[in-house]
N, C-alpha and C positions, 0 to 999 in steps of 0.2 A: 284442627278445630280452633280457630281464631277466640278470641275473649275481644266481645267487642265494646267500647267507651271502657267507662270508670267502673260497672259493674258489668259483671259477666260471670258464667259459671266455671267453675273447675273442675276437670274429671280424672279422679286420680284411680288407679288399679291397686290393687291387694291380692298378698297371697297369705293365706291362712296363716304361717307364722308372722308376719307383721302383726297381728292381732292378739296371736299367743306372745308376744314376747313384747306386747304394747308400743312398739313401734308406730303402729299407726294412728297411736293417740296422740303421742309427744309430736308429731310431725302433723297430722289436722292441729292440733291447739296450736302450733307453733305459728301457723298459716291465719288462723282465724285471729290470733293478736295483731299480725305484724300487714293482714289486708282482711278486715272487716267488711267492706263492703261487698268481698265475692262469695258468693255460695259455691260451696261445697260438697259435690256428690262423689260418691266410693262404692265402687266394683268392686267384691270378689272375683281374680282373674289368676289363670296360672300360669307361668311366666310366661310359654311361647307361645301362648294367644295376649299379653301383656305386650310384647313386642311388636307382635302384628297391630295388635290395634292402635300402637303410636305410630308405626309406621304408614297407617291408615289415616290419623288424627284424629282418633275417636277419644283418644285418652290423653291428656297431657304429660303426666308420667306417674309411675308404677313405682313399687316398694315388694321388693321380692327376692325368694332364694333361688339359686340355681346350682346345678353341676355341670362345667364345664360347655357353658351353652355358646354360641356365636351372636356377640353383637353386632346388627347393620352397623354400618361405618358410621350413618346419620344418626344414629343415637351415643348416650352415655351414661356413664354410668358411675357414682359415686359408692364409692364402697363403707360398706362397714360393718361388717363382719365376715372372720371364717372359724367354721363349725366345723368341729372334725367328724366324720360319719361312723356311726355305732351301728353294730347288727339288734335288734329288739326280738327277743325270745322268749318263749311259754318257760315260766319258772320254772316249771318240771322237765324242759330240755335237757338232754345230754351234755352238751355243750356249756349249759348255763353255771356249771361250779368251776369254769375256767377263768382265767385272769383275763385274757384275753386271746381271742381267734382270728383267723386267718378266712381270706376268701375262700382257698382250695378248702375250708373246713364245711363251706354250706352251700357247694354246685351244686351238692343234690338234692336240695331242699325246695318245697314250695315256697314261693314267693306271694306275701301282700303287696303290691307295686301302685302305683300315684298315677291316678288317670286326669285326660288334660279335663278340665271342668265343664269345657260346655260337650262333648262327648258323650254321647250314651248307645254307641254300635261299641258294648263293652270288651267285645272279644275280637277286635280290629288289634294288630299289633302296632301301628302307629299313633295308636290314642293313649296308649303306656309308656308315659313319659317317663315312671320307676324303669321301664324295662331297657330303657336308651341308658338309664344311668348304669344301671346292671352291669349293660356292655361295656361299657367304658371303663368301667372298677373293677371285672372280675375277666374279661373279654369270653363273656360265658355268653348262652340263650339259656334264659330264667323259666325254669315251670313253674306258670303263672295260676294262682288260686283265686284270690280274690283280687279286685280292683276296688281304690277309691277314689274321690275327687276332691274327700280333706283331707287329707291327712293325721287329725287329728282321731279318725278312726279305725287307725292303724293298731291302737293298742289293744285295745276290745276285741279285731278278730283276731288277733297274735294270743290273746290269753283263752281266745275260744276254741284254738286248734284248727284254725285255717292255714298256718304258715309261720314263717319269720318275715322279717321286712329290714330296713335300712332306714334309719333317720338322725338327721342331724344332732348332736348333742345337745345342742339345747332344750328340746324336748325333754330329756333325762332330768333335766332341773324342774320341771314342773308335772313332770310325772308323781301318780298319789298311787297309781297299779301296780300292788305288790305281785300281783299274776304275770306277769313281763319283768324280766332283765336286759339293762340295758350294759353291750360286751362292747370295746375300742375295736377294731379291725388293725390287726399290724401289719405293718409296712407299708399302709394303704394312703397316699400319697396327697389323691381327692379330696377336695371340701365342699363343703356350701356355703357359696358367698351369699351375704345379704347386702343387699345394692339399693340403693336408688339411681332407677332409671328414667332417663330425659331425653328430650329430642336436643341437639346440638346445637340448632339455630332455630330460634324462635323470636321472630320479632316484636311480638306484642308485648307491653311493659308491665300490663298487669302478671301476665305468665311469668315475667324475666323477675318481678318482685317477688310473687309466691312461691320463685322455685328456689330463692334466696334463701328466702325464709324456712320451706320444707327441707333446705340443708343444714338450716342453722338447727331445727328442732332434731333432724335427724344427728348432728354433732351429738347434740343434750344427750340424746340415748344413748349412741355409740360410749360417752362417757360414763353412764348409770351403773349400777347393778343390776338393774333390768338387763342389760344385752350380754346378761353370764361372763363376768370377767374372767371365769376361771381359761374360758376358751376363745375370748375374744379376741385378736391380731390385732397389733398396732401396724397402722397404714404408714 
C-alpha cells in the first residue's frame, strides 16, 4: 500500500500491549513530529494476522508481541524487548504460595488462551494462538476454558475461576488485581519479544521517513521505564 506524493496515510497495526505498555504512544508522537503532513491510522491487530496484512500491504508495519513466531523473509523486525512468561493464577490456588512453578506443575489445568482477534468460530483450534504457545512451552494440548482476543481480559476470568493463563511479565507491573498471582515458570526458556515489524524494501520516501522516525521513538521507549527495566534485554 504505496503513500502516494508528500501526503499520504499510514497504517500501522497494534497489539494490545503496545497500548498497555505505551508503546504506541511514544512511536505515533514520535512519527507525528518528525512527518506532520501524514495522517495516521491504527489497527488493533494480533500478530499473525499483523503479518499477513503486511505481507498483503494493507498495513505498513505493526508493533507487537510474539512467541516464537516465523517471520516471512520480506519483512523485519526491530526488537525491543524480551518478557519472561509468568503463569497468572486465582490467589486462592494451590500453587499460588509458591516461589515459583514449573510447566509439568499445570498440564492439568484449564487454560484462558489468546484468540487471533478477528476470529469468532471460538472453539476452532487454529483461532488459539495461546494454544500454539502452549505447545511450544510445555509440548502439552491445553484444556481450553475460555478464549479472548485481549488479553488484557485475562485477569478477570483467572480471578473468576475459569482457569490459569500465561502472560508476559510485564503485565505483572501494571497489575492492581490482588485476586491473581502472578508465579516465573522455571526453566522455561521462551519469551515474548516486542518488535517492530516492517516490510524490508519499501520504496516510497514518505514510508522510509516515517519508519525512521517510528524507530527512533520506538529507541525512546525501549530506553524509558515504561518498557519494565526490571525485565527488559539489552539488544
Amino acid at each position: 500500500m504505496p503513500i502516494q506524493g508528500e501526503v499520504g496515510t499510514l497504517h500501522i497495526g497494534y497489539s494490545p500491549i503496545a497500548t498497555l505498555s505505551d508503546l504506541l504512544t511514544t512511536t505515533v508522537n514520535s512519527i507525528r513530529s518528525n512527518c506532520p503532513d501524514l495522517e495516521l491510522r491504527v489497527t488493533e491487530i494480533d500478530p499473525l494476522s499483523q503479518i499477513e496484512a503486511m505481507e498483503k500491504q494493507h498495513l505498513h508495519f505493526g508493533l507487537t508481541a510474539f512467541v516464537a513466531l516465523d517471520i516471512p523473509e520480506d519483512l523485519a523486525t526491530f526488537g525491543l524487548a524480551n518478557w519472561p512468561i509468568y503463569a497468572v493464577l486465582p490467589a486462592s490456588h494451590p500453587l499460588a504460595e509458591r516461589q515459583v512453578i514449573f510447566m509439568k506443575d499445570i498440564v492439568d489445568e484449564r487454560f484462558i488462551v489468546y484468540r487471533r482477534l478477528e476470529s469468532h468460530e471460538y472453539r476452532r483450534a487454529e483461532s488459539y494462538e495461546g494454544a500454539r504457545i502452549l505447545s511450544l512451552l510445555g509440548n502439552l494440548e491445553p484444556d481450553i476454558g475460555e478464549s479472548v482476543s485481549n488479553p488484557l481480559m485475562v485477569e478477570p476470568l483467572v480471578a473468576s475461576g475459569f482457569g490459569i493463563s500465561l502472560l508476559p511479565s510485564v503485565f505483572r507491573s501494571f497489575s492492581q488485581n490482588d485476586q491473581v498471582v502472578y508465579k516465573p515458570l522455571k526453566a522455561l526458556r521462551a519469551q515474548m519479544d516486542c518488535s517492530l515489524i516492517h516490510r524490508k524494501v519499501d520504496d516510497e520516501p514518505a514510508v522510509q521517513l516515517a519508519l525512521l522516525a517510528a524507530r527512533q521513538g520506538a529507541e525512546v521507549w525501549h530506553q524509558s521505564d515504561v518498557a519494565d527495566p526490571l525485565f527488559r534485554s539489552s539488544r
